[in-house]
C-alpha positions, 0 to 999 in steps of 0.5 A, a space after each residue: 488491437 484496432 476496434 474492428 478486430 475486437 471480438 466477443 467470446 461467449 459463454 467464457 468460464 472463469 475458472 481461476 485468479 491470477 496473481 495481480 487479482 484479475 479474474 482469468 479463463 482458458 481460451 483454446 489454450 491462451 489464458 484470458 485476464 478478465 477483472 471484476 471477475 470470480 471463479 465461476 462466473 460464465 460471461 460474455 467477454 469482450 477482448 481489448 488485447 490479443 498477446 501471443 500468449 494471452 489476451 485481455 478483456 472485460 465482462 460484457 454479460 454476466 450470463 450466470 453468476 458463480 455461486 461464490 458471488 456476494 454483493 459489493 457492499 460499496 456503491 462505488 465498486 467497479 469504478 474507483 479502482 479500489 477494493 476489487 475483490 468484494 464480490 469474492 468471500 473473505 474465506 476465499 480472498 485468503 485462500 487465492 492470496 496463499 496460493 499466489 504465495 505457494 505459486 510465485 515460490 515455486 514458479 519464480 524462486 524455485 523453491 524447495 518449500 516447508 508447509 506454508 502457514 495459514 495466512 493470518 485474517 484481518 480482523 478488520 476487513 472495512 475501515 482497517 486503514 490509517 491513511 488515505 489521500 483524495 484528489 480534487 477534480 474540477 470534472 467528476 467522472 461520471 458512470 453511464 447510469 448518472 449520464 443518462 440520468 443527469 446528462 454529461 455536463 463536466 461542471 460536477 466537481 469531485 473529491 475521491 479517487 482517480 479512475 483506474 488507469 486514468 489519470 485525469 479522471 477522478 470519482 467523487 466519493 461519497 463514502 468510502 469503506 476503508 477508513 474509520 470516522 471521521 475521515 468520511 465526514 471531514 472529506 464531506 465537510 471539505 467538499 461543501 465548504 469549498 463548493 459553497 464559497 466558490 473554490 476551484 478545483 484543480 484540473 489535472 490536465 490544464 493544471 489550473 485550480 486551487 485545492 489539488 489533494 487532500 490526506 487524512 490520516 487516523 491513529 490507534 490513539 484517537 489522533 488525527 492529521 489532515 493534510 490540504 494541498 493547494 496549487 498556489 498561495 491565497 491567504 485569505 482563501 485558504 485560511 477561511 477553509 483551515 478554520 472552518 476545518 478547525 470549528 467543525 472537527 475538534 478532534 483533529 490534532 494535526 492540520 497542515 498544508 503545502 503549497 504544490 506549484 509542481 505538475 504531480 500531486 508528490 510532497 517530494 521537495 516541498 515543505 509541509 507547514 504546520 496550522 494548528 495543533 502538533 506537526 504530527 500525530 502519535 501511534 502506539 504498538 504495545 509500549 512503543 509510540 511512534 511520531 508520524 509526520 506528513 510524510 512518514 512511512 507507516 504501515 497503513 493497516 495498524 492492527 495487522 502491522 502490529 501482528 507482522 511486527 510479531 512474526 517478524 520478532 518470533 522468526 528472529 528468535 533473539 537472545 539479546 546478544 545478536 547485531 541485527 541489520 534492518 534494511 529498507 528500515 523506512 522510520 524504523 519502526 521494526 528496528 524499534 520493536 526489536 530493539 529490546 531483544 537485540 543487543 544492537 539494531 542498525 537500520 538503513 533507508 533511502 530517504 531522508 526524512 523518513 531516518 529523521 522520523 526513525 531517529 526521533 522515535 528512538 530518542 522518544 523511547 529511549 532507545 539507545 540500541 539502534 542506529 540509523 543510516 540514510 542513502 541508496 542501499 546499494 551505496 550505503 551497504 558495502 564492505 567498508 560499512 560491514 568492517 566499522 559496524 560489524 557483520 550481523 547475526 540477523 537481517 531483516 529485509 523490507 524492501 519496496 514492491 520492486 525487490 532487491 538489487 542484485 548488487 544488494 543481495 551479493 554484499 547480503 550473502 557477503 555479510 554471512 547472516 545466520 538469519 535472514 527474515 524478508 518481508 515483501 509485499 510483492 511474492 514475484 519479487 521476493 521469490 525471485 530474490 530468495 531464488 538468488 539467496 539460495 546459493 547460501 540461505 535455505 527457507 525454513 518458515 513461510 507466513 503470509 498476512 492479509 494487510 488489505 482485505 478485498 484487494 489482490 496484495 498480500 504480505 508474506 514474511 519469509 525465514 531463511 538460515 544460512 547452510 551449513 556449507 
């Protein structure tokens, strides 16, 4: 759509939200996306893409605010790319994420349902996450507002969040709403160090620069793990900052760093080294601890992890006799806490390392019942594999937000569980692989979770029985 076809609707009523959490309206019968939008609002919409049968666009003039609106309670609302539902009520984020579960259930899986349980809150709906990752950049993006004021100069460097949708420009951050202290401080600390004695900040374009990224990750122990990423070696320079860390934030159990030479910001290939305390950090959930490494999967929101754990454990009803299949598992850690209860667990996962971390946690909680297997589902999880493990009573599915592979649901449905219990953070594509599982598996409880307030996702654990026939 070129810039003299754009045009501007006016007076546009926002009447609903859409699954990807862009705000939408009704245009003579084409549906408008409009983001940064709530129900309620009427706005001046500027179009930036026309579809057969949809257009996209952006609020040009709020010219009357839903009464549902509220403040955004960070100053960096609208620019960084995160949390963009914060002018939408709590009470009303859970009402639009259990309707995006009832709709990608009917509309894409076809589903014959039971009564969706009511979503379950978080508690915590600021600094509920365990880990996050910043970016440096030589060139802070900066808002209009800043450049008028301050002018566009490029040589303001940031440590924050890329953009959304771009992926060279990236907004410093000067606090941030989704983890707890002292992730904000050491952020800070870090910046100033590095500004002060004269650090480069990478370019994301140019690829030149020293300091690339940084993850600080927090556990429910009090633990925590700081990650730096630099672009090449320089002893001196890198040591200076580590030690500076070291001085300023005791509390930091776990300090490493990685040299990153490639052209993305992924640890992929690339070793993690250790420079002060434990190469890890510990979480628990009830009596179980976890060894969370650099590059382990862990839920990000531990409270609420905690309470999808549960639902998945009271879906599976176990008696202690029952074979259970985890797959997706990731570090094992619904395997672990089902363990007890099961009188064998097996687990399978893609990568790796992550069936190290599951591996290791087993043996930290002297867990004998569950095994590990790695490797491409579709590949690992065969006929051959159902005859020298056994077929199971329960099966437990966590896939990542693409779904299932068909190939996948076939060697599922072969194996004949009484139970399948999938967890998704994706509705669309659970409801699509659910649609394939119908032949032979039924729906009989449904309950979504919030994991991240103030955004669009939500998590939604489904139970299915096999039929009769």
């Amino acid at each position: 759509m070129g810039r003299r076809d754009r045009i501007i609707l006016e007076n546009v009523l926002i009447t609903g939200v859409a699954a990807e959490g862009k705000a939408l309206a009704s245009i003579d019968g084409k549906i408008l996306f409009v983001p940064h939008a709530i129900p309620g609002d009427v706005a001046d919409i500027q179009v930036t893409h026309r579809k057969k049968a949809y257009m996209e666009g952006y609020i040009l003039n709020l010219r009357t605010q839903s009464p549902d609106r509220i403040p955004p309670f960070c100053p960096h609302y609208g620019y960084c790319g995160g949390c963009k539902w914060q002018p939408l009520p709590y009470p009303l984020q859970l009402k639009y994420k259990q309707q995006q579960v009832y709709e990608q259930l009917t509309r894409i899986g076809k589903c014959q349902l039971p009564s969706i349980k009511p979503i379950i809150a978080s508690e915590k709906r600021q600094y509920y996450r365990n880990k996050l990752e910043f970016t440096f950049s030589d060139r802070s993006w900066l808002t209009n507002e800043e450049i008028a004021i301050q002018g566009d100069t490029h040589f303001q460097k940031a440590l924050g969040f890329h953009v959304s949708g771009s992926f060279d420009k990236v907004l410093d951050i000067t606090h941030c709403y989704l983890q707890p202290d002292p992730s904000n401080a050491i952020r800070l600390a870090i910046k100033n160090f590095a500004e002060e004695n004269d650090y480069t900040f990478f370019n994301l374009r140019e690829q030149t620069g020293f300091l690339r990224t940084l993850m600080i990750r927090t556990a429910s122990t009090g633990e925590i793990m700081v990650v730096i990423a630099f672009a090449f070696e320089d002893q001196k320079k890198r040591e200076a900052l580590l030690d500076n860390l070291i001085d300023r934030f005791p509390a930091i159990t776990s300090l490493m760093y990685v040299i990153n030479e490639k052209r993305n910001d992924s640890f992929e290939g690339l070793k993690v080294l250790p420079y002060h305390g434990t190469p890890f950090i510990i979480e628990q959930m009830e009596s179980l601890l976890f060894t969370i490494g650099p590059k382990s999967f862990f839920q990000t929101n531990s409270d609420q992890a905690h309470r999808l754990y549960s639902i998945v454990r009271d879906f599976a009803s176990l008696t202690g006799n029952e074979l259970v299949y985890d797959l997706y598992t990731g570090t094992g850690t619904i395997a672990l806490f089902l363990s007890r209860y099961a009188k064998e667990v097996i687990g399978i996962e893609y990568v790796e390392e992550a069936v190290a971390d599951a591996r290791e946690n087993a043996k930290a909680n002297q867990i004998n019942n569950c095994h590990f297997y790695a490797g491409d589902m579709k590949e690992v999880l065969n006929r051959d594999f159902l005859d020298r493990h056994g077929t199971p009573d329960v099966m437990i599915l966590d896939p990542p937000r693409m779904g299932i592979h068909p190939q996948v649901i076939s060697v599922i449905i072969e194996s004949s569980p009484s139970k399948i219990i999938y967890v998704s953070c994706n509705p669309a594509t659970q409801a699509r692989d659910i649609n394939l599982l119908s032949t032979r598996y039924t729906i009989q409880s449904i309950q979504p979770i919030d994991m991240f307030p103030h955004t669009h996702h939500v998590e939604n654990v489904v139970l299915l029985q096999k039929t009769s026939a």
